[in-house]
C-alpha positions in Angstrom: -66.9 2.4 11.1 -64.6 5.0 10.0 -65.3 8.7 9.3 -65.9 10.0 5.7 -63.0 12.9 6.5 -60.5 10.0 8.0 -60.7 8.3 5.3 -60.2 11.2 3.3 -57.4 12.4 5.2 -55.8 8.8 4.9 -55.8 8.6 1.2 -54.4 12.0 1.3 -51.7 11.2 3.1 -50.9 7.5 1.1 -50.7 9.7 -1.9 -48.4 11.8 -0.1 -46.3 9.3 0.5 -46.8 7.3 -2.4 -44.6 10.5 -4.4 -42.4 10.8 -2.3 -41.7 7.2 -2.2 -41.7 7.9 -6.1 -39.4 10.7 -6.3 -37.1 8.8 -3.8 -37.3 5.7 -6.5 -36.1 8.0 -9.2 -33.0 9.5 -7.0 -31.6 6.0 -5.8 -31.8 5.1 -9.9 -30.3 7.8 -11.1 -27.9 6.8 -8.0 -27.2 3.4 -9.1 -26.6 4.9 -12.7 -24.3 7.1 -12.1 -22.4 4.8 -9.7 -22.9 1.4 -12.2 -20.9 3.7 -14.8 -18.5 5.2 -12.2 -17.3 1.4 -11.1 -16.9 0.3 -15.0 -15.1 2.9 -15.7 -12.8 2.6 -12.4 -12.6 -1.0 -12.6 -11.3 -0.6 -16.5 -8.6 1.9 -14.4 -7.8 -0.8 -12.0 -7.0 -3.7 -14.4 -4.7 -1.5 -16.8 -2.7 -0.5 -13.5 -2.7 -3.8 -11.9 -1.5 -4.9 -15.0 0.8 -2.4 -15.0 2.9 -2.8 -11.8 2.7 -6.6 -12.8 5.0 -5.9 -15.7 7.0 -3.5 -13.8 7.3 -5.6 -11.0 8.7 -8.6 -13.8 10.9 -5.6 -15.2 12.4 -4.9 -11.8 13.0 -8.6 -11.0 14.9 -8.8 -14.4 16.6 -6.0 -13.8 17.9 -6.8 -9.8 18.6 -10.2 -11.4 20.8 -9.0 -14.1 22.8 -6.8 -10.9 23.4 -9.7 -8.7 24.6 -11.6 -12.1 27.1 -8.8 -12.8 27.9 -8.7 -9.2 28.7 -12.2 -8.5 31.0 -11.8 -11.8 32.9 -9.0 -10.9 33.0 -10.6 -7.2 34.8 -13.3 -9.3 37.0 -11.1 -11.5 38.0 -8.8 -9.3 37.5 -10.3 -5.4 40.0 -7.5 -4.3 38.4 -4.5 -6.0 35.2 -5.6 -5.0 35.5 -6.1 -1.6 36.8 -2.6 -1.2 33.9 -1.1 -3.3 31.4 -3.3 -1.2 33.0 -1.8 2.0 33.0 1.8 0.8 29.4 1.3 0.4 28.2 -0.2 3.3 29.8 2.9 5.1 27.8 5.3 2.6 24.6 3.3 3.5 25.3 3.3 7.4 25.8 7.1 7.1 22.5 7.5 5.3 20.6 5.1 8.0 22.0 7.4 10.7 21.0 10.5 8.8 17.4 9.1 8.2 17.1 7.8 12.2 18.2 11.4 13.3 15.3 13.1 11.1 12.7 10.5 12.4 
């Protein structure tokens, strides 16, 4: 059989841990609270700004679409013109890919 004080000292410690168990209870709510409300509010973030570079993104296509449309006519207006525009450029672009390899 067990001692009266062992048993005392048993119960003791079970209500010891019985409040901290408790206060530990009430920190991991007041956790999941705080982080419940933190993820709806992020996730309310998230879809307006996935929604957002959606539209952009269709904006952009329009707008690269549009270019290559105007390109292809002036291509076809002007095929001189154009090819000397198109060449000046690609020397402006090769300069800036050197300039951008040298500072790498």
């Amino acid at each position: 059989m067990m001692h009266h004080g062992n048993i005392s000292e048993v119960i003791k410690d079970q209500e010891k841990m019985l409040l901290s168990m408790e206060v530990s209870n009430e920190k991991l709510t007041s956790f999941n609270n705080v982080s419940e409300e933190t993820f709806r509010r992020l996730a309310g973030n998230f879809v307006q700004n996935t929604k957002l570079l959606s539209d952009m993104k269709k904006e952009l296509d329009t707008v690269f679409r549009r270019i290559r449309s105007l390109k292809v006519k002036v291509q076809t207006g002007y095929p001189d013109a154009y090819a000397v525009a198109e060449s000046k450029h690609r020397l402006v672009l090769e300069d800036e890919d050197e300039a951008a390899e040298s500072n790498s």
